[in-house]
C-alpha positions as a LaTeX table, in Angstrom:
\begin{tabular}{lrrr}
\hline
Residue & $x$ (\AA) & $y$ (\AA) & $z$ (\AA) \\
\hline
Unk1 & $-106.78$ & $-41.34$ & 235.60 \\
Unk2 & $-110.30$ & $-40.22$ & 235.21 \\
Unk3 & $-109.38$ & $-36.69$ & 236.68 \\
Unk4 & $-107.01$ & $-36.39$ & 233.88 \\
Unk5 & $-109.89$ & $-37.77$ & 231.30 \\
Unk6 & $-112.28$ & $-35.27$ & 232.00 \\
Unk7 & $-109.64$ & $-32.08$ & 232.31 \\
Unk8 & $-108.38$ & $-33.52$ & 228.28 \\
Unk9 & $-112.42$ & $-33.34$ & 227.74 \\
Unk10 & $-112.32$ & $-30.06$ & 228.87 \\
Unk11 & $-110.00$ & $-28.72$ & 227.31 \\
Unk12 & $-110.55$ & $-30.64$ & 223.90 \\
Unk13 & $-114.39$ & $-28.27$ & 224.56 \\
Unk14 & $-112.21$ & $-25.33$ & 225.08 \\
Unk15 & $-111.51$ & $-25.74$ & 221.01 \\
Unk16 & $-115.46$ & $-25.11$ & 220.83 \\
Unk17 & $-116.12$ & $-22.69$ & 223.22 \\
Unk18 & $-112.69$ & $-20.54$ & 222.33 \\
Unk19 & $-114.17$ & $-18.87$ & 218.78 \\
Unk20 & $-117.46$ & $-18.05$ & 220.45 \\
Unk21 & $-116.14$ & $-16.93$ & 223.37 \\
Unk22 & $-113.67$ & $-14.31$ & 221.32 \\
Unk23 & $-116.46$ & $-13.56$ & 218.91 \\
Unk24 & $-118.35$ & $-12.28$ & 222.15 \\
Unk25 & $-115.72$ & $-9.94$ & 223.98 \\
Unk26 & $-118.23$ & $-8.82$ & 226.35 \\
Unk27 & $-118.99$ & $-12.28$ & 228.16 \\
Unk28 & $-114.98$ & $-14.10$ & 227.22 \\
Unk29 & $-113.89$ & $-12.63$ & 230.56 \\
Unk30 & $-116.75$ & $-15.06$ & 232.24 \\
Unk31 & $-116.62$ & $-17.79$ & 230.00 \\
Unk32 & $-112.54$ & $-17.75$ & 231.00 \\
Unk33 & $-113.35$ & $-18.01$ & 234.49 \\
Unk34 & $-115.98$ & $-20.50$ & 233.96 \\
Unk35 & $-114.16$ & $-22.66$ & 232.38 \\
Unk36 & $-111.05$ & $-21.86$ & 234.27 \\
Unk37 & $-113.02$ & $-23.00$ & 237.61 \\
Unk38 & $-113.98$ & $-26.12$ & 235.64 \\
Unk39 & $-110.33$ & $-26.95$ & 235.35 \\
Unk40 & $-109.66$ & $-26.70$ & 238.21 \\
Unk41 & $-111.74$ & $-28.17$ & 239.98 \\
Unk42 & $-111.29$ & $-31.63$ & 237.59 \\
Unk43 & $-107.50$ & $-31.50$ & 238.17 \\
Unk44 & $-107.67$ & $-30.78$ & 241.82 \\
Unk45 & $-104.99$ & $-27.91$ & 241.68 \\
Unk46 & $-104.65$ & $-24.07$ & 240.30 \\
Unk47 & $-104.90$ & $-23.56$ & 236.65 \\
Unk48 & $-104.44$ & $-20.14$ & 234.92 \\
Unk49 & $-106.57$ & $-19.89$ & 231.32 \\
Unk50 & $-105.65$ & $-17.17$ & 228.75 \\
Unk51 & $-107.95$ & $-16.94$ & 226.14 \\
Unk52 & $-106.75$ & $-15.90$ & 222.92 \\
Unk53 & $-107.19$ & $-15.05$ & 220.13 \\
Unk54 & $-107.96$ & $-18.32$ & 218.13 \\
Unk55 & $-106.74$ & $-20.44$ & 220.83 \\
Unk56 & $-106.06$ & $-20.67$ & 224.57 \\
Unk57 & $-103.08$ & $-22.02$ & 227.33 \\
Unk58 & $-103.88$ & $-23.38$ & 230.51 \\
Unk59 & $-100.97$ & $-23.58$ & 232.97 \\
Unk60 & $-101.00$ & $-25.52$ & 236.12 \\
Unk61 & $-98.74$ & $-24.93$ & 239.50 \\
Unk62 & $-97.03$ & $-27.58$ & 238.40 \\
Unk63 & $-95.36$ & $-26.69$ & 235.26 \\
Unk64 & $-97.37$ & $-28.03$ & 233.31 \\
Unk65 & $-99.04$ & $-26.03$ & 230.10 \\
Unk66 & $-102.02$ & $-26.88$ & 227.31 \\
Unk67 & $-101.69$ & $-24.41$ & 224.38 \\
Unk68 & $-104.79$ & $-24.92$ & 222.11 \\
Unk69 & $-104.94$ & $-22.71$ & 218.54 \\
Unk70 & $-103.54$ & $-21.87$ & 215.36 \\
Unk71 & $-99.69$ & $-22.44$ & 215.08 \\
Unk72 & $-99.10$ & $-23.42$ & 218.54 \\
Unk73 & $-95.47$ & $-23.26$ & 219.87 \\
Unk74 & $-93.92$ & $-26.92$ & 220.75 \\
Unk75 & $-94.08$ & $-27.29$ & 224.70 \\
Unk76 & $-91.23$ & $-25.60$ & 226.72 \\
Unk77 & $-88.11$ & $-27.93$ & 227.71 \\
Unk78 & $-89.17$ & $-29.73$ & 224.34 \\
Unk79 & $-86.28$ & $-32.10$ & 224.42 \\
Unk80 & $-83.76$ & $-30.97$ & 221.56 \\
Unk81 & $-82.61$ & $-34.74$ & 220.93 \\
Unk82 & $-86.45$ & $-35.35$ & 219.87 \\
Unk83 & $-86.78$ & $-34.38$ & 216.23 \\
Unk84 & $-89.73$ & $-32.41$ & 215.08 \\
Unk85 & $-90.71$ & $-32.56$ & 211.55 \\
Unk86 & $-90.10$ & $-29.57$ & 209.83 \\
Unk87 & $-93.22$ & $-28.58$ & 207.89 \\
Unk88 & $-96.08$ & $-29.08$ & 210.77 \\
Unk89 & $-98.40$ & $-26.34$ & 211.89 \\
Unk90 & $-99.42$ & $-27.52$ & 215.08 \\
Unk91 & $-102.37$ & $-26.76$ & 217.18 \\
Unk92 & $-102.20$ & $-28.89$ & 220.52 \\
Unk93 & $-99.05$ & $-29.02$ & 222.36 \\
Unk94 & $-98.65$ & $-29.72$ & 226.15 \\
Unk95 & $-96.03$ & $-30.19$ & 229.21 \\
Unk96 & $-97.27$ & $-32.30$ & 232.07 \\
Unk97 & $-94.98$ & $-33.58$ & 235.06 \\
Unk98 & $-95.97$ & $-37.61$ & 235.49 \\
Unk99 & $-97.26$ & $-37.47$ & 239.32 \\
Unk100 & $-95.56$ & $-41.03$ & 240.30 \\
Unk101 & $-92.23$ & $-40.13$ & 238.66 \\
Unk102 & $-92.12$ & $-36.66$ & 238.41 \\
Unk103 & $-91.01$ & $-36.48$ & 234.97 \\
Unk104 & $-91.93$ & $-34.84$ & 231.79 \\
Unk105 & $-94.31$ & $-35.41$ & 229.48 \\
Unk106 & $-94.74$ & $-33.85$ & 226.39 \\
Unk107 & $-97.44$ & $-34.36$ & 223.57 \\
Unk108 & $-98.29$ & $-32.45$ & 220.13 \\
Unk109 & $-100.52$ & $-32.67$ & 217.55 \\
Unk110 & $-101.15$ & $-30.75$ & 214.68 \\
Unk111 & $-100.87$ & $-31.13$ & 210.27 \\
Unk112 & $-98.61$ & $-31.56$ & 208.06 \\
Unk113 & $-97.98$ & $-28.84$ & 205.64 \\
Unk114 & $-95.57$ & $-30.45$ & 203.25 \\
Unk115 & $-95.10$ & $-34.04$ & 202.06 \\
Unk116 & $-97.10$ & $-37.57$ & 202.50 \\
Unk117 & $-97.42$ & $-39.68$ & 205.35 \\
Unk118 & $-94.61$ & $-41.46$ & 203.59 \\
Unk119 & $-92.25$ & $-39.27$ & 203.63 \\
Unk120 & $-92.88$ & $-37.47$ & 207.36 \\
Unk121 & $-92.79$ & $-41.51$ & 208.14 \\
Unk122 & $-89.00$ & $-42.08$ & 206.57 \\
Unk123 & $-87.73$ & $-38.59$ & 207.48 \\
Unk124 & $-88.54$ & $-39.90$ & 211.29 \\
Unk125 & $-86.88$ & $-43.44$ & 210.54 \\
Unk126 & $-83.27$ & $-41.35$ & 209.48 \\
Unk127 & $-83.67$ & $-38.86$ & 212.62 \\
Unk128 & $-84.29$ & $-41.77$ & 214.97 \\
Unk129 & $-80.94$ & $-43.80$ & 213.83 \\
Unk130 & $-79.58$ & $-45.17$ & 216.38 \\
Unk131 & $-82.32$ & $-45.52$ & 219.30 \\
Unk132 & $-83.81$ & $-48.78$ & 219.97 \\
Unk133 & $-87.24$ & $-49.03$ & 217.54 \\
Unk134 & $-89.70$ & $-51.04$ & 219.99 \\
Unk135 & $-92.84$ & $-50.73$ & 217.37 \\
Unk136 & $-92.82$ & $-50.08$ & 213.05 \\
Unk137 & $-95.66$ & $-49.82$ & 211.28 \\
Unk138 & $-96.70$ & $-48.45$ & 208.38 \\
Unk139 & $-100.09$ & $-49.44$ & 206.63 \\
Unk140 & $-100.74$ & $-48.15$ & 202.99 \\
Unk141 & $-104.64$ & $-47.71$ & 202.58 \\
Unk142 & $-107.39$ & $-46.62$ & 200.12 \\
Unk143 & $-108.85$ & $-44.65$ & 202.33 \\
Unk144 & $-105.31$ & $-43.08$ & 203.70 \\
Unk145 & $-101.86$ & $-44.21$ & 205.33 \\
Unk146 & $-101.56$ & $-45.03$ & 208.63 \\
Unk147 & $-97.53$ & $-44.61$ & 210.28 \\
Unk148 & $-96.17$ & $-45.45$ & 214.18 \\
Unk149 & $-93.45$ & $-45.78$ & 215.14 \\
Unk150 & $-92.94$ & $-46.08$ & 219.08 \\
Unk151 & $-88.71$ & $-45.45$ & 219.95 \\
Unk152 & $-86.69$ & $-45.70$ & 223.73 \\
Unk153 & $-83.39$ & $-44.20$ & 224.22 \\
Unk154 & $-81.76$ & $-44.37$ & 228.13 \\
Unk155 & $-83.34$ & $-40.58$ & 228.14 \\
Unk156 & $-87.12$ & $-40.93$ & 226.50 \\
Unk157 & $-89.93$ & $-43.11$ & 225.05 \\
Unk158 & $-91.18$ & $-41.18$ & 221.85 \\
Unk159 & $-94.33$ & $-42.46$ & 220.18 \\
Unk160 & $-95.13$ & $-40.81$ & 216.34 \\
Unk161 & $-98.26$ & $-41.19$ & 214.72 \\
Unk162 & $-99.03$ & $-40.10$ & 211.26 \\
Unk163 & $-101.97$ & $-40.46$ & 209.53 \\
Unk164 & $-103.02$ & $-39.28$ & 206.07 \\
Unk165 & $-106.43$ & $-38.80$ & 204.37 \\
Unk166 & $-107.35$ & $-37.49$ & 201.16 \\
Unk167 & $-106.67$ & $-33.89$ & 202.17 \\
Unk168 & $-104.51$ & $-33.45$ & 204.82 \\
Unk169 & $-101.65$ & $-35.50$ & 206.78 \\
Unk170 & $-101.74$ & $-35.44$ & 210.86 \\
Unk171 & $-98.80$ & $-35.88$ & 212.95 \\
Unk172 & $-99.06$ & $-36.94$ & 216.65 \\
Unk173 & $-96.43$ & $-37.35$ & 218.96 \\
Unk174 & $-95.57$ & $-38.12$ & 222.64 \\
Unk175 & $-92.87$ & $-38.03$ & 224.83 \\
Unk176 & $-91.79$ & $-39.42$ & 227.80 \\
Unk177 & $-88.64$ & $-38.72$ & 229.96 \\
Unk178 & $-87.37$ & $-41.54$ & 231.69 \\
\hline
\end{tabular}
C-alpha cells in the first residue's frame, strides 16, 4: 500500500512538472526519464512515460495505464455496463490490475461541463436501476453539493462522487471488477 501511495504522489507531481517540462523541449527528454526512473523504482516494475503535450500516460507491464491532461480518454476495457456521464471533460483516468485478485480497476476524475451536481447525481440514480445501491447520499450545502453513491452488481463495485462549488462541478468515479 505505501508503494502505491507514493507512485499516485508521483504521478499527481507529474501534473506540475508536465507544463514545465513541455515549455522546456530541450531538458523534457530528461525530466521523462527522471521521472520515469522514479516510477519505477516506487512501483517495483517497468513503467513507460510519454510526455505530452498538456498531459502524460504511464503504462506498466502489467496493463495497467495513468493518462494525466486535458480531455483524457476513459481507461481501456472501461466496462460498457458502467455509465459515464455524458458532459465530463476528464483529466485523470487509469487501469490497474488488483495484485491479490487480479482484476480490474478503473478510476476517473475530471469536471463537469453541463448541469449541477443535482442533476449528474439523478442522471446516475436512472442509469444504475436495477443494481443493488449499498450507499446514497446527497448533501445540499452553502458552500456546494456534495453526491455518492457507492453500487454492486455480481460483475462490479462502482463508487461516484460529485461535488459542486461555486464554479465548477467534479465527478469522481471508481470501479472495481469482481
Amino acid at each position: 500500500m505505501r508503494k502505491l501511495l507514493i507512485a499516485i504522489s508521483l504521478i499527481l507531481t507529474l501534473s506540475l512538472i508536465i507544463p514545465a517540462a513541455s515549455c522546456a523541449r530541450v531538458g523534457s527528454k530528461i525530466t521523462e526519464n527522471a521521472i520515469e526512473k522514479a516510477l519505477e523504482k516506487a512501483s517495483d516494475g517497468n513503467v513507460d512515460l510519454d510526455l505530452q503535450e498538456g498531459g502524460a500516460v504511464v503504462k506498466d507491464e502489467k496493463g495497467g495505464e495513468t493518462q494525466i491532461g486535458e480531455n483524457v480518454n476513459l481507461p481501456e476495457g472501461w466496462p460498457s455496463d458502467v455509465p459515464v456521464y455524458p458532459d465530463t471533460n476528464f483529466s485523470m483516468s487509469t487501469k490497474t490490475k488488483n495484485g491479490e485478485t487480479d482484476k480490474n480497476e478503473y478510476a476517473v476524475w475530471g469536471i463537469i461541463t453541463k448541469g449541477s451536481a443535482e442533476e449528474a447525481y439523478n442522471w446516475y440514480k436512472s442509469k444504475f436501476s436495477g443494481w443493488d445501491i449499498v450507499t446514497d447520499q446527497y448533501t445540499k450545502s452553502d458552500d456546494g453539493d456534495l453526491a455518492f453513491l457507492y453500487l454492486k452488481s455480481s460483475a462490479y463495485e462502482v463508487s461516484v462522487t460529485i461535488g459542486e462549488s461555486d464554479d465548477e462541478t467534479s465527478l469522481g468515479m471508481q470501479v472495481i471488477e469482481q
